[in-house]
C-alpha positions in Angstrom: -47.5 -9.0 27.9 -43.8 -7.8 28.8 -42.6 -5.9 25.6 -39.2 -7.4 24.6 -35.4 -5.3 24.2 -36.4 -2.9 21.8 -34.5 -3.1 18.5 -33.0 -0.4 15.7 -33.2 -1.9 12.5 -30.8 -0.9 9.9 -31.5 -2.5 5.7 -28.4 -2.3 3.7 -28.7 -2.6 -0.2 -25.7 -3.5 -2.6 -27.3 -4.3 -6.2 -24.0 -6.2 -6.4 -24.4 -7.2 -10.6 -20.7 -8.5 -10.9 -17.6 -8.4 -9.0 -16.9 -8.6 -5.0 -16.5 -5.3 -3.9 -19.7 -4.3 -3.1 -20.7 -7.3 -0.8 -17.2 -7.5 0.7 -18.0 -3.7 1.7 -21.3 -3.8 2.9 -20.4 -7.1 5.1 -17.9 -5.4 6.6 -19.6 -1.9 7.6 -22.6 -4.4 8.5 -20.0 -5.9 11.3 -18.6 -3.3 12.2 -21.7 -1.4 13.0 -23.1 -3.9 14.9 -24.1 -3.6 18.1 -26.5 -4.6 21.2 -30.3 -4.4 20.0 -29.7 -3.4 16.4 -30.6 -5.7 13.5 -28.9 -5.5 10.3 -30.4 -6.9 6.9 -28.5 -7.0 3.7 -30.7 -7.1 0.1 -28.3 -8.1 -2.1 -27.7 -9.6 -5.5 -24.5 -11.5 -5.0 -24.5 -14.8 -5.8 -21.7 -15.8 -3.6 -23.2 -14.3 -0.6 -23.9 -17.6 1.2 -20.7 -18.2 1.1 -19.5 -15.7 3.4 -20.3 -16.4 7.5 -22.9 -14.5 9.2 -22.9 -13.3 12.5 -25.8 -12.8 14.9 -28.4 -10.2 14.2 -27.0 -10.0 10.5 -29.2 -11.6 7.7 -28.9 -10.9 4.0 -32.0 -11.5 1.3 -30.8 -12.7 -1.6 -32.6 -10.6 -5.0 -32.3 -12.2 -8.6 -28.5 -11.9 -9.7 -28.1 -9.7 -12.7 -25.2 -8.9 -14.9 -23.7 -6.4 -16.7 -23.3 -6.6 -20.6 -22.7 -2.7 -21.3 -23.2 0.7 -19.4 -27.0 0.2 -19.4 -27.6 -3.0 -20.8 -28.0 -6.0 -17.8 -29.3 -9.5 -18.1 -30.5 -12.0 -15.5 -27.7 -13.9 -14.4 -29.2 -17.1 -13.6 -33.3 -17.0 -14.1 -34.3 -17.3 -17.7 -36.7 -14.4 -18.4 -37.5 -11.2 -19.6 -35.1 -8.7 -18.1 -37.7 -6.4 -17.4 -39.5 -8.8 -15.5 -36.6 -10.2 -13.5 -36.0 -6.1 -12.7 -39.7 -5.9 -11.6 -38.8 -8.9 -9.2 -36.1 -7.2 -8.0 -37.8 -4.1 -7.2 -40.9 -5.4 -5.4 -38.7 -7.4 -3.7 -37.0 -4.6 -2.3 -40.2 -2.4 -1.7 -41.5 -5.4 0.1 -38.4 -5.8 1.9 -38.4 -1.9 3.3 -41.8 -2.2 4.4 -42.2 -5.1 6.5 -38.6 -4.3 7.9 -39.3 -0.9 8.8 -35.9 0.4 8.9 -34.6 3.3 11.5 -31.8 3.6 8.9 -31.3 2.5 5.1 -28.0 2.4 3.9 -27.5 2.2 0.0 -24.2 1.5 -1.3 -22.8 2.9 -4.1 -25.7 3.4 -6.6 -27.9 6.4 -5.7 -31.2 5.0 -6.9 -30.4 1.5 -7.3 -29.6 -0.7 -10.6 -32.4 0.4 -13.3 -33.7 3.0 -10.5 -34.9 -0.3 -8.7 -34.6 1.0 -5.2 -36.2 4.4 -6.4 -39.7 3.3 -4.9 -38.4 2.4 -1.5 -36.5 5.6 -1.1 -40.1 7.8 -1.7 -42.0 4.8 0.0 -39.6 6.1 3.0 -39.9 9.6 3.0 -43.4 9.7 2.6 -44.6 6.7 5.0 -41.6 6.8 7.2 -39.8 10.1 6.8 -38.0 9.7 10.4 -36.1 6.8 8.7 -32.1 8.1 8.1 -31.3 7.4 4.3 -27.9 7.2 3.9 -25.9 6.5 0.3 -22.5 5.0 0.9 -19.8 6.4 -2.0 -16.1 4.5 -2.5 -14.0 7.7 -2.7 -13.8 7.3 -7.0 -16.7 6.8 -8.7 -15.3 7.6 -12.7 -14.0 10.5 -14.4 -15.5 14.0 -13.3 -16.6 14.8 -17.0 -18.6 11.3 -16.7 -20.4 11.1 -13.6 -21.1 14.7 -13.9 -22.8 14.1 -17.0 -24.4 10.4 -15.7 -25.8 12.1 -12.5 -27.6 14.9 -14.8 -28.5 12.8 -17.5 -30.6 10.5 -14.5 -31.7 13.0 -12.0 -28.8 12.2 -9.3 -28.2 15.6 -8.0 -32.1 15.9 -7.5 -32.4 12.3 -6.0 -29.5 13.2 -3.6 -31.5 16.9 -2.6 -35.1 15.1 -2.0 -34.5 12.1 -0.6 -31.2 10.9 1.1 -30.1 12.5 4.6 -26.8 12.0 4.4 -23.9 11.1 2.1 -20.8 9.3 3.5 -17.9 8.8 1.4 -15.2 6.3 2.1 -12.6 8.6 1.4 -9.8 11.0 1.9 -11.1 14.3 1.1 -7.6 15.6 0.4 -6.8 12.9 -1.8 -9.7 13.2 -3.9 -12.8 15.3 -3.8 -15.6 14.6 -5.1 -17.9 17.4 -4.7 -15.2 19.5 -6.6 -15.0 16.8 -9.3 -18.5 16.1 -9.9 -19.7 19.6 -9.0 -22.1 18.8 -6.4 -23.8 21.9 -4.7 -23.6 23.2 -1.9 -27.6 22.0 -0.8 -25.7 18.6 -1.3 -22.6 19.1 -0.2 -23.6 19.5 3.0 -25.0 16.5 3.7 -21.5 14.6 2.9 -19.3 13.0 5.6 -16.2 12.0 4.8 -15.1 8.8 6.8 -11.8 7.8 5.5 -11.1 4.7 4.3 -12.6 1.0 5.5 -10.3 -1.1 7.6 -10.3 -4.9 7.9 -9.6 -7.5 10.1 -6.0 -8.2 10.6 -5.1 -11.5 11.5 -2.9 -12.3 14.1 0.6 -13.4 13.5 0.2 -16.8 14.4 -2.4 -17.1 11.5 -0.3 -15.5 9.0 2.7 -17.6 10.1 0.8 -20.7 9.9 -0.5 -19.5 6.0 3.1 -19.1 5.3 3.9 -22.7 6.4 0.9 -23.9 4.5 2.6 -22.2 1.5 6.0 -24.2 1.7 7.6 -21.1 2.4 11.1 -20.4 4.1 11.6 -18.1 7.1 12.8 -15.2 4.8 11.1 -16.5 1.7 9.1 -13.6 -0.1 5.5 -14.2 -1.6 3.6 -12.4 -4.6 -0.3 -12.6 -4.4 -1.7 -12.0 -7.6 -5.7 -11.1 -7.3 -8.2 -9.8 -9.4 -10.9 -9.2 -7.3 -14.1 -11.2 -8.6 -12.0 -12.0 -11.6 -14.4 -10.8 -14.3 -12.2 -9.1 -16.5 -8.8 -9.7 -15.0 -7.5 -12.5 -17.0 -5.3 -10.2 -18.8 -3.4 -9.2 -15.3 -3.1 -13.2 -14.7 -2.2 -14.0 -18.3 0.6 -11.2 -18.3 1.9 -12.2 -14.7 2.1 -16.5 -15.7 3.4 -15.0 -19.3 6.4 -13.3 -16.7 7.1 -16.6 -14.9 6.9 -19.0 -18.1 9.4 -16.6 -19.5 11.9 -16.2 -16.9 15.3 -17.3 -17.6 16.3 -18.0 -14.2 14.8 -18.9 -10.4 12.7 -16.0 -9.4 13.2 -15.1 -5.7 9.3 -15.6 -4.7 6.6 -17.5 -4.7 3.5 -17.2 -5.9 -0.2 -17.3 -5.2 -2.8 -16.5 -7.6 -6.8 -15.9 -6.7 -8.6 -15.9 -9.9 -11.9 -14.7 -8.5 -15.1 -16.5 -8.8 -16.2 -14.6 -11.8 -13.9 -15.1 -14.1 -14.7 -17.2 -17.2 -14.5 -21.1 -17.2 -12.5 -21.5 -20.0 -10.1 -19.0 -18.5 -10.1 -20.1 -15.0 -9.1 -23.4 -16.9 -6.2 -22.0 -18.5 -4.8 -20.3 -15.8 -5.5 -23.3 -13.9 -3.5 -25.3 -16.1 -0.9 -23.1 -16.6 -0.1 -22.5 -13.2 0.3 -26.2 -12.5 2.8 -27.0 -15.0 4.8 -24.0 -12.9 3.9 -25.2 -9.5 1.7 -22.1 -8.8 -1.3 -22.4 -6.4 -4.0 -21.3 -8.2 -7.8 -20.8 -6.4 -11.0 -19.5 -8.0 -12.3 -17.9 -4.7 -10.6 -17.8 -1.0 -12.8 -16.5 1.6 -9.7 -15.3 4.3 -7.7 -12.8 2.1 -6.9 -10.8 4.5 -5.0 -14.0 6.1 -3.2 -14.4 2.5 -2.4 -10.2 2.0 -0.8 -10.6 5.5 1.1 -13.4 4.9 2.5 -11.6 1.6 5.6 -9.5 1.0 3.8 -8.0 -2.1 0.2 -7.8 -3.8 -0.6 -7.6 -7.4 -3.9 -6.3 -7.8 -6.1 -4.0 -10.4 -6.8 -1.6 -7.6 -10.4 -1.8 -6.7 -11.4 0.0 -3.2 -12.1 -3.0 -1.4 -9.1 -4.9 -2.4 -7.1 -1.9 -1.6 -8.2 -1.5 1.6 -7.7 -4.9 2.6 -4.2 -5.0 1.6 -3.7 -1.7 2.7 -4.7 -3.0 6.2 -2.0 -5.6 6.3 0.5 -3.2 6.1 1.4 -4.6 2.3 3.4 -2.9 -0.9 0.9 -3.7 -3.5 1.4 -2.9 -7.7 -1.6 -2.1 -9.4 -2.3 -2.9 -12.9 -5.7 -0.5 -13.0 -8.2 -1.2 -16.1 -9.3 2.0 -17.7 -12.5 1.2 -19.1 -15.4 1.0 -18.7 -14.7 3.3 -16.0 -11.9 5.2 -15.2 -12.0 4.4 -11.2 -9.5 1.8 -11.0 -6.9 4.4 -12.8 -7.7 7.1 -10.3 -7.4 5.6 -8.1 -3.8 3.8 -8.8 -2.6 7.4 -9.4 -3.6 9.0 -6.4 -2.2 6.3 -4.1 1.4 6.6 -6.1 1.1 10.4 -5.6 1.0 9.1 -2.0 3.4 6.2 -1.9 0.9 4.2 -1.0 1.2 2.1 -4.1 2.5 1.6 -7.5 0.8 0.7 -10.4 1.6 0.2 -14.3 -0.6 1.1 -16.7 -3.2 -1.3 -18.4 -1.9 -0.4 -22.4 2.4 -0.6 -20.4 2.4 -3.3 -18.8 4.3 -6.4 -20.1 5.6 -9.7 -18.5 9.4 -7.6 -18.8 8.2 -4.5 -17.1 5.8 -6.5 -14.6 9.1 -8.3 -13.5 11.0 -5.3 -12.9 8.4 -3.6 -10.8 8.2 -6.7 -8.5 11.7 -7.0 -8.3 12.3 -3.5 -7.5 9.7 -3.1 -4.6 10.4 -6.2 -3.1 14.3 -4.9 -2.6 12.7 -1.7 -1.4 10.0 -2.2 0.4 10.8 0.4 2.9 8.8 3.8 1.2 5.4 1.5 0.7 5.7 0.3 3.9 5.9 3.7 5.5 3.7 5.9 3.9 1.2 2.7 4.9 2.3 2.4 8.4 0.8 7.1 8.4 -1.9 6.2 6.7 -5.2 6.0 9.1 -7.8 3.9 8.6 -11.0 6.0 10.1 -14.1 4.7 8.1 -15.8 2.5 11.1 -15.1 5.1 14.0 -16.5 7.7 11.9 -19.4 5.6 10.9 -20.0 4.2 15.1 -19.9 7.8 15.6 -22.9 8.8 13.3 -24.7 5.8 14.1 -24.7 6.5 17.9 -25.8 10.1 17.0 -28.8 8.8 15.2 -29.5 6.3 18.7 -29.2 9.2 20.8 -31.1 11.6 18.7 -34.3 9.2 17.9 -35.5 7.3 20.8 -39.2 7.6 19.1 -38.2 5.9 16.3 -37.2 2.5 17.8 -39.6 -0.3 16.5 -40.2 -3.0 19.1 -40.9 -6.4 18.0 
């Protein structure tokens, strides 16, 4: 019998216990990637992933949502059981998963050996049974504080995980605007095995699309717009509060219009508030809109708490965007903000500053001004997918015995 096109499958994992970041990432590298012959498949605890559009040779398996309640306390999300046992489920799913998949290359993103060292067993499953496999973990250029993570990787084993078991280490970062292997003291055995790739670029709509959004939005030819988002809107109804707390309060007709994306996490009684709230302002409100990058195009500024994904989809679009990072429980968000200002590449208020007064004069001011934001964007390259076509091509050039045929 004639053996088909021979295939090189790549599994992605994103544990994916609240928020969007994570899937919104790992779809979008999963895209990009993709290519003649090579099959992606995405374990993933999100449960809005079946929401998103697939394309060909990209499937996602869906593990038991969890969610997190405190650093290291999670809880099933949806199933009502032990937590222990819906963990177990996760983990044998994903074990499973890697072993009748038979990746050429696993991509983990974000958490070294998984949520509750889930993934642990697939990463020795793969370098004992299938040590030609490429392990790659996938960092967002902040992870927390330096005195934090370095003390979280050591309490767990990290550094040790990262030595024995992962091939490579690509961060979706600028090296000279922060650096991790400085601020969380990796060695050198492990520093070596890190590839910086820039930051991830998204699709940018064409201007027909964002003109046509603006239209949809009742808006005039010079009219400006404000997106407010808070990413999977778990913890961001303060930023929404404090920015319908600016409009209720304004004395006089603000000079934009505004949009506000609560996310689909955010709490039912809250999303009904703001909700409410917005419609006695005529403010379009939505829980969850699956084109943003249509809507960051179509704006003349972004409100946002700063998270990597969101920034790197506005940043795409070419928009000024204000951050308003929260500081705990992690510090990323923070970092972050304050390492894009050193940059002009955003400005941001402080969670314990900001107030509907100050919010208003920071709009204000960068909507007059766009012209430094706008700029230091326009310098700012976007390298994450060449770099990452460029290792993945390495690896298809450099392991023609590893190719399963199906």
């Amino acid at each position: 019998m004639k053996r088909e096109s021979p295939t090189y499958n790549i599994l992605m994992y994103s544990h994916d216990t609240y928020g969007l970041g994570h899937i919104r990432r790992t779809m979008a590298i999963a895209s990009h990637i993709l290519r003649e012959n090579i099959n992606i498949l995405i374990l993933t605890g999100s449960p809005i992933v079946g929401r998103f559009s697939f394309p060909e040779q990209i499937d996602f398996i869906r593990i038991p949502g969890m969610i997190k309640k405190t650093n290291d306390e999670y809880l099933p999300l949806s199933i009502r059981s032990n937590p222990r046992h819906v963990m177990n489920i996760r983990r044998d799913i994903i074990t499973a998963t890697a072993k009748a998949f038979r990746p050429n290359l696993f991509i983990v993103d974000k958490e070294p050996v998984g949520l509750k060292k889930e993934a642990l067993p697939t990463l020795r499953w793969l370098k004992r049974y299938m040590p030609g496999t490429r392990v790659v973990l996938g960092l967002r250029d902040i992870m927390d504080d330096a005195v934090t993570v370095r003390e979280d990787w050591k309490k767990r084993g990290i550094y040790e995980v990262l030595n024995q078991l992962y091939s490579e280490i690509w961060v979706y970062g600028n090296q000279t605007f922060y650096d991790p292997i400085q601020e969380y003291a990796i060695p050198d055995n492990i520093s070596e095995k890190i590839l910086f790739t820039g930051y991830i670029p998204r699709k940018v709509p064409d201007k027909k699309a964002v003109q046509s959004f603006r239209k949809e939005q009742g808006l005039a030819k010079d009219e400006k717009l404000v997106v407010v988002t808070t990413g999977g809107g778990g913890d961001g109804f303060p930023v929404i509060d404090t920015y319908l707390n600016m409009l209720e309060s304004a004395t006089a007709s603000l000079p934009f219009k505004s949009v506000l994306i609560a996310g689909p996490f955010m709490a039912d009684r809250e999303i009904k508030e703001v909700i409410e709230r917005a419609r006695r302002l005529g403010v379009r409100t939505c829980k969850f809109y699956g084109r943003m990058e249509k809507m960051f195009a179509a704006a003349d500024l972004v409100v946002s708490m700063g998270g990597y994904n969101t920034f790197c989809e506005i940043v795409s679009q070419g928009t000024p965007t204000l951050i308003i990072p929260r500081e705990f429980p992690r510090k990323e968000q923070l970092i972050r903000a304050q390492v894009l200002y050193n940059h002009n590449l955003a400005d941001y208020i402080p969670w314990n500053t900001v107030s509907p007064k100050i919010l208003l004069e920071r709009i204000l001011a960068i909507l007059d001004h766009p012209e430094p934001y706008r700029d230091a964007i326009s310098r700012f390259e976007l390298t994450g997918y060449k770099i990452m076509r460029w290792r993945l091509e390495t690896f298809l050039n450099q392991e023609p015995q590893k190719i399963n045929y199906v």
